[in-house]
C-alpha positions in Angstrom: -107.8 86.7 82.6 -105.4 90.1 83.1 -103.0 90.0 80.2 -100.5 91.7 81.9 -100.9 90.0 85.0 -97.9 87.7 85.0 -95.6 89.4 83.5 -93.7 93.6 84.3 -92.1 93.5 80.3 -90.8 96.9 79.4 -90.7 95.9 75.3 -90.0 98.8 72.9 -90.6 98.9 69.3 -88.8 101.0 67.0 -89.4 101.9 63.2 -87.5 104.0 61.3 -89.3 106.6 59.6 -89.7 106.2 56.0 -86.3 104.6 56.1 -85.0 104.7 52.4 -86.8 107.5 51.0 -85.6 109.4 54.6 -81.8 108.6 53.6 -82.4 109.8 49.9 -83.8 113.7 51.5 -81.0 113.5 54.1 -78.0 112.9 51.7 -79.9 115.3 49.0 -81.4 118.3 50.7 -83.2 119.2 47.7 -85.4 116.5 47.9 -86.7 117.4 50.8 -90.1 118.7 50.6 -91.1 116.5 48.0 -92.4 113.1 47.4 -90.0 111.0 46.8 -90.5 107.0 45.9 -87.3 104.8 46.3 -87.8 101.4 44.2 -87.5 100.0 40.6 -88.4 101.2 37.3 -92.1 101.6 36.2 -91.2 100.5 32.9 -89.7 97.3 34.2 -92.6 96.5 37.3 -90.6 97.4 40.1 -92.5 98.3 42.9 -92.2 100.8 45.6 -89.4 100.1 48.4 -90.0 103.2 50.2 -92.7 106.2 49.8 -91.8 109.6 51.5 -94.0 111.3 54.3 -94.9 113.6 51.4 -96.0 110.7 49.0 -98.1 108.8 51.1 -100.9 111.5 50.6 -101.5 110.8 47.3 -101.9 106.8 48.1 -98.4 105.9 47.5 -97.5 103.2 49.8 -94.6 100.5 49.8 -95.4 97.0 47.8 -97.0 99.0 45.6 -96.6 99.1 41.8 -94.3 101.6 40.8 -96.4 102.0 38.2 -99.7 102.9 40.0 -97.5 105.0 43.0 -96.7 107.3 39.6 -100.3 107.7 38.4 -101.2 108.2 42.3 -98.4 110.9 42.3 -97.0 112.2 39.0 -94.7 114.8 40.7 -93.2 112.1 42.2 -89.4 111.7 42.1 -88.4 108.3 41.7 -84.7 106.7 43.1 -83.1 103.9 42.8 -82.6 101.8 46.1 -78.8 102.1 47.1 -79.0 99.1 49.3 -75.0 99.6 50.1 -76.0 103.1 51.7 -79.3 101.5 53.7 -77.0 99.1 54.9 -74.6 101.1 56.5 -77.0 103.7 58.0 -78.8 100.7 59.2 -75.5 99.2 61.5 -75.3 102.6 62.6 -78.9 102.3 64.2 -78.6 98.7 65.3 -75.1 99.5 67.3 -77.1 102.6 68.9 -80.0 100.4 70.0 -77.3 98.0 71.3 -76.4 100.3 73.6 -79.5 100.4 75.4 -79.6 96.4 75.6 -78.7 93.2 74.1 -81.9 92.5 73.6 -82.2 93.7 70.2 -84.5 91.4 67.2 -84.3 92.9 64.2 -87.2 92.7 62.0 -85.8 94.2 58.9 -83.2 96.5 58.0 -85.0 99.6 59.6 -87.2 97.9 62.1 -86.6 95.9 66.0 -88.3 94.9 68.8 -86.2 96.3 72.3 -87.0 94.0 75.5 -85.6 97.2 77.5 -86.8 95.1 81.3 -83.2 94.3 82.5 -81.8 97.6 81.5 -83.9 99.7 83.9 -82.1 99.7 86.8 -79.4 101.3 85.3 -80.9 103.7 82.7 -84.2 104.7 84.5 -87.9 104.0 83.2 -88.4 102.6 79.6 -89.3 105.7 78.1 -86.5 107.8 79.4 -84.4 104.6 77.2 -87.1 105.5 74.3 -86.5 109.2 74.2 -82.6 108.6 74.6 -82.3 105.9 71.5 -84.1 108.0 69.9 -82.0 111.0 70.1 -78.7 109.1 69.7 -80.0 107.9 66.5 -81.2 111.6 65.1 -77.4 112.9 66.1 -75.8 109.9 64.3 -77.9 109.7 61.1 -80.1 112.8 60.7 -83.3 110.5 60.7 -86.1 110.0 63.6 -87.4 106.8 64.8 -91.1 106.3 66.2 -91.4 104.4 69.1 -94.1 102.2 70.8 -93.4 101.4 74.9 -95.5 98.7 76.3 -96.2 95.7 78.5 -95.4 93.6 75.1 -94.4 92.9 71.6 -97.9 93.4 69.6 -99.0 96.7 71.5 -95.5 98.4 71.1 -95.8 97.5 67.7 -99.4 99.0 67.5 -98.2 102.5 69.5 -95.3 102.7 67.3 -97.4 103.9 64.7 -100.0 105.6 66.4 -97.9 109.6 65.8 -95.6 108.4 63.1 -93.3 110.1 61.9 -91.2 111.0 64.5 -93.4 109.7 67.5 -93.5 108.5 71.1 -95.8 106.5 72.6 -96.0 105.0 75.8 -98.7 102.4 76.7 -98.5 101.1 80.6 -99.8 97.8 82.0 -102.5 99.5 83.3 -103.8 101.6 80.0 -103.6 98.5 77.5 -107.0 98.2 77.4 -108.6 101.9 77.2 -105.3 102.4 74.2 -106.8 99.1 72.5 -110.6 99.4 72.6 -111.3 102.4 70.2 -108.6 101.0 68.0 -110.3 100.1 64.3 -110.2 96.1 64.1 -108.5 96.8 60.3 -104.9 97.2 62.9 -105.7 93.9 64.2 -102.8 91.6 63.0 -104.3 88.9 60.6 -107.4 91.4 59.4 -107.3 92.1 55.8 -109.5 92.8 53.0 -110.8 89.5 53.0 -111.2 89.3 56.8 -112.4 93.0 57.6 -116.0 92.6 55.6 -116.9 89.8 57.9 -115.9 91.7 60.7 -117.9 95.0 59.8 -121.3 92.1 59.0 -121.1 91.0 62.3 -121.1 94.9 63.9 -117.4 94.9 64.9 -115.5 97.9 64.2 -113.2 98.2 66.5 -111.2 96.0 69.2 -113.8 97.2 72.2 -116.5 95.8 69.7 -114.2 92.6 69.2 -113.9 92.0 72.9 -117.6 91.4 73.3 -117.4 87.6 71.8 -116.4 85.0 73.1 -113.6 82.8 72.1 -115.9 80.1 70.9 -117.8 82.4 69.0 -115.1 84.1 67.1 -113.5 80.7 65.9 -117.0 79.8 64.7 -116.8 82.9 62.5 -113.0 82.8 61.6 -111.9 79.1 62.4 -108.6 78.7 63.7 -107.7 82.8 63.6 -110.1 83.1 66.1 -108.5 82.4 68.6 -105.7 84.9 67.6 -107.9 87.1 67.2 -109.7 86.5 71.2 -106.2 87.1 72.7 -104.6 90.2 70.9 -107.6 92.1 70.9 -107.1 91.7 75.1 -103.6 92.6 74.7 -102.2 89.2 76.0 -99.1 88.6 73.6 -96.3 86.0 75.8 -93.7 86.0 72.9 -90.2 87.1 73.9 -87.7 88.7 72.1 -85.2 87.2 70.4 -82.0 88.3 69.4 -80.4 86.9 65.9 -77.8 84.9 68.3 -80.4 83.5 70.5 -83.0 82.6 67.3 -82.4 79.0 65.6 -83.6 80.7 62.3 -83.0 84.5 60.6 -86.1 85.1 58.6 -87.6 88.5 57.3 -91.8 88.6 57.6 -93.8 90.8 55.1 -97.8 91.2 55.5 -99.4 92.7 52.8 -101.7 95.1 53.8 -104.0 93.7 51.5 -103.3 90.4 49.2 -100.7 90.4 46.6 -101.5 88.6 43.4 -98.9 90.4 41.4 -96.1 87.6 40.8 -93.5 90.5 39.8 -94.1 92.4 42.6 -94.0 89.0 45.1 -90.5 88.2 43.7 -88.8 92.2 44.1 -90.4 92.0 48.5 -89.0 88.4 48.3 -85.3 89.5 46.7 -85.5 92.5 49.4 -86.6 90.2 51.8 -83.5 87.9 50.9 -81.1 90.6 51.2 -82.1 91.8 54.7 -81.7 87.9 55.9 -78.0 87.6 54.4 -76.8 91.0 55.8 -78.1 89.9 59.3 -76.5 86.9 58.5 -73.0 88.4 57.6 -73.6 91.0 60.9 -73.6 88.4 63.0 -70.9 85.8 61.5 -73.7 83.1 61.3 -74.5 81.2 57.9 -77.4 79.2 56.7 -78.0 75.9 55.1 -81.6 74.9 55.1 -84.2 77.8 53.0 -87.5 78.0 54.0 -90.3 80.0 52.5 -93.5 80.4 54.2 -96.7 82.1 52.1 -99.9 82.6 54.0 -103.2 82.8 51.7 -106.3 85.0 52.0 -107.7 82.2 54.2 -104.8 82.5 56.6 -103.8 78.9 55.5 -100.1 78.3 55.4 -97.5 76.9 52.9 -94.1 76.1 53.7 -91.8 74.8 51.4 -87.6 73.8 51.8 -84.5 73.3 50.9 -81.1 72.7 51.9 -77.6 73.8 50.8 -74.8 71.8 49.9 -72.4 73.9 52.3 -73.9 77.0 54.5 -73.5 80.7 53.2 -74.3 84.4 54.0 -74.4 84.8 50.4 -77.1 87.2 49.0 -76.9 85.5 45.5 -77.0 82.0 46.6 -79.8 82.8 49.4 -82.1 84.5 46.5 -81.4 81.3 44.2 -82.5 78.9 46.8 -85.2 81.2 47.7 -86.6 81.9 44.1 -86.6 78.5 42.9 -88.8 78.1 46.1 -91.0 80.5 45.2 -91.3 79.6 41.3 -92.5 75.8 42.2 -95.4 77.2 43.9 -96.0 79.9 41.6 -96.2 77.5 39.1 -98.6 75.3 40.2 -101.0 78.5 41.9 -102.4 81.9 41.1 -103.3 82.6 44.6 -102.8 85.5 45.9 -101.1 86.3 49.1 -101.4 87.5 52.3 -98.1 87.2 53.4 -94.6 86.0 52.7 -91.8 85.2 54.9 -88.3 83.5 53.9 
């Protein structure tokens, strides 16, 4: 089967470079230079929102422990998140990508998916649009973007962070499979710390290696992911994008790079989380009424659990009290980690 047979999808993905931390340098040029880690208090288990270019050297990363990101990296300067500021430098990129098509899903506050096919024929090939939004959004805001172009959602993801920061990268229809062979299977989407031992038993390294088994075979290894796992590492990925207006729901998806046991840490990406929902909510006049909190477990199976408002809001307080109560009736009854979390 050709993945990209039936389809000529021109779908960019753009990502904000170190989004928070990249504000904080910006708007305080003497942090620039240094590694800087936006998020809460060590001495009250905040984690890490945001690790700078220059902090990710020594380990730092985002989800992480605030307290372990300051042992990684004592020189560290540590900020508080000013959400207020993020938020406004965030409309600012989400009416520039706009401009380039109103096919815009936002995936969190400094993160969308661009399905850039219909705007073409006015604005030329998709990565003159690519190299255009991105310099619209470094006159505006001071900050770069990186950029994947490709035939779909899943490999513009991947090339967006193949030359981070700052980065272009354009896959064609005709190159997805020499950009996704010599790709390690750990950027395969589903492959954790759990999954990527019994990937390296069975001699597979990377997606070329993947490739060799069959569908059957790899759902006799990995059961229902399998099957997942047969199609993206071909590069076949039909799902459109959806703009917040078009989408019946608004969520916000985290996947840990590796599973989350930490219940502290769970609940700070879950009140983020919940905050990114209610100003997309509020951004586009819409309101909610029914929660819903999906958590994925090392085994990839999946938990959902509801509930539904007395009268719809774009609230931020009354989303994160639905959400949290959620999250504290399955906490209670599991000390499972996680492998993602998604409200």
């Amino acid at each position: 089967m050709n993945s990209m047979a039936s389809t000529e999808r021109h779908i960019l993905h753009v990502d904000m470079d170190a989004f928070y931390a990249a504000i904080e340098q910006h708007d305080h040029p003497e942090l620039r230079g240094k590694p800087v880690l936006v998020g809460g208090s060590p001495q009250s288990r905040g984690v890490v929102s945001t690790a700078s270019y220059e902090a990710r050297p020594f380990g730092c990363d985002s989800a992480m422990p605030m307290a372990q990101a300051i042992r990684l990296c004592p020189q560290a300067v540590v900020i508080p998140p000013r959400m207020e500021r993020y938020l406004e430098v965030s409309r600012q990129v989400f009416e520039i990508l706009e401009q380039f098509t109103p096919l815009v899903e936002p995936l969190s506050i400094d993160e969308a998916f661009l399905d850039a096919t219909g705007s073409i024929r006015l604005l030329g090939p998709a990565e003159r649009i690519a190299r255009g939004l991105r310099q619209r959004i470094l006159q505006a805001t001071g900050l770069t973007a990186s950029v994947g172009v490709a035939p779909n959602k899943f490999i513009a993801k991947l090339a967006s962070d193949q030359q981070k920061p700052d980065g272009l990268v354009v896959v064609q229809a005709g190159e997805v499979r020499a950009f996704l062979d010599p790709l390690p299977i750990s950027c395969l989407w589903g492959v954790g710390r759990a999954t990527l031992p019994r990937f390296e038993q069975l001699g597979i390294r990377t997606f070329g290696d993947a490739r060799r088994l069959s569908e059957p075979q790899l759902q006799d290894h990995f059961g229902e992911a399998g099957a997942h796992f047969f199609r993206l590492v071909r590069g076949i990925d039909d799902r459109p994008v959806v703009t917040d207006r078009e989408a019946r729901s608004i969520s916000h998806e985290v996947t840990f790079p590796e599973d989350v046991q930490d219940r502290d840490r769970l609940r700070a990406v879950l009140l983020e989380q919940t905050e990114q929902v209610a100003r997309r909510l509020r951004r586009h006049s819409l309101r909610a009424c029914t929660i819903v909190l999906k958590l994925r477990l090392p085994d990839f199976t999946t938990l959902t659990r509801r509930t539904t408002l007395d009268t719809s809001t774009d609230q931020t307080e009354i989303l994160w009290n639905a959400a949290a109560m959620l999250f504290e009736e399955w906490a209670q009854t599991s000390d499972s980690p996680l492998r993602l979390l998604d409200r």
